[in-house]
C-alpha positions, 0 to 999 in steps of 0.5 A: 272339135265340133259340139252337138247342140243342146236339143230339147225333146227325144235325143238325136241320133248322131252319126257319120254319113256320106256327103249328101249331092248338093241342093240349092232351094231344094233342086239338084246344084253343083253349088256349095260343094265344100259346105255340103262336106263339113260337120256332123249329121245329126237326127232331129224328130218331128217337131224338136227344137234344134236352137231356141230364141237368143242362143248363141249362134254357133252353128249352122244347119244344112238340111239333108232331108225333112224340113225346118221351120224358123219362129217366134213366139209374142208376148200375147202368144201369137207364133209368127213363123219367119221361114220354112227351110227345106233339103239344100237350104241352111239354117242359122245364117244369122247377123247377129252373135244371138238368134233371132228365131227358133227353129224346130224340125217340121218332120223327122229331119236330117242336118248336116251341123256346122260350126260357124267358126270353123266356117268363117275361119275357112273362108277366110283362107279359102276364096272359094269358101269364101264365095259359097258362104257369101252367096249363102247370106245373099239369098237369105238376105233376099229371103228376109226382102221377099217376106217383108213384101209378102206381108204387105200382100192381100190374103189371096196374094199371099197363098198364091205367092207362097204356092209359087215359092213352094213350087219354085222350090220343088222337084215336083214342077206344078204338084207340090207335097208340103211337109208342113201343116196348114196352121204353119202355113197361117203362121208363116203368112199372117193369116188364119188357118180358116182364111188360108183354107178359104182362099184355097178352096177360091182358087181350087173353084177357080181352076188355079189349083186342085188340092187332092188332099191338105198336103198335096196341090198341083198348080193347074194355072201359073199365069192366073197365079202370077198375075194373083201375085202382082 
């Protein structure tokens, strides 16, 4: 019988709900039909932890609604953001039995959790299962490919990049609402937050981008971005 996860902050609010319509990378799929079905939806509010560096890991988060971010915090106190997961993503996909990261909610966020035993006990006799959850570890794995190149980036690469990212990954086209905070988008990209707003405002006065407010930026040139990130 599924367990709920040790939370620390406000308790969840636990509940049944119809399955959500599946979503890979934030769009509408008809991809991971038989995850999307599994577990229990629980409520975490903005900023709660939903699993803490070196747990054990137990289960996987699919998102329903609201956001997730993946972290790790250094001994000089430095937080180093590893992934922003939004609606259709899971979180927890992890290569070891231990985490390697925190997550916290970004917003006030719904998860579908799933016990990730009784996931590997399913795949192993349903081929279709099977297949959803090996294209799940692909694209993390890609994921995981794709950071270790942006952090090599210069800083204005590496805005340009995640505003790419952002919109790929959004049912908005060329206008994007980030769910997160710009000390969480320095924290992600291994910048500071006043390199991070600088290189904004260059590509704001350059016409890429027009930013009518902090958490909301429309992309007005997608070649002069792409040609930014190589």
């Amino acid at each position: 019988m599924l367990t709920q996860p040790e939370v620390r902050g406000p308790d969840p609010a636990v509940y049944r709900a119809p399955p959500p319509p599946a979503y890979v990378l934030g769009r509408a799929s008809e991809a991971a039909p038989t995850i999307h079905l599994m577990g229990t939806v629980t409520s975490y509010p903005r900023n709660t932890e939903i699993f803490g560096e070196s747990e054990p890991a137990d289960y996987l988060y699919n998102v329903i609604n609201g956001g997730v971010r993946t972290y790790k915090i250094f001994s000089d106190g430095r937080r180093q953001i590893g992934g922003f997961y939004l609606p259709g993503d899971v979180v927890g996909l992890e290569f070891a039995r231990a985490r390697t990261f925190s997550a916290e909610a970004i917003a006030d966020t719904r998860l579908r959790v799933i016990k990730r035993g009784a996931l590997a006990a399913l795949a192993g006799r349903d081929p279709e299962v099977a297949g959803e959850l090996f294209a799940l570890t692909t694209r993390e794995l890609r994921r995981v490919q794709q950071r270790m190149l942006l952090l090599a980036k210069t800083a204005q690469e590496r805005v340009a990049s995640f505003l790419l990212e952002m919109a790929e990954r959004s049912l908005g086209g060329n206008a994007i609402d980030l769910p997160m905070p710009r000390q969480d988008i320095a924290d992600y990209l291994g910048l500071t937050i006043e390199t991070v707003s600088r290189t904004l405002t260059s590509l704001e006065s350059c016409a890429a981008i027009e930013v009518p407010s902090s958490r909301h930026i429309v992309l007005r040139n997608r070649s002069a971005l792409n040609r930014m990130n190589g």
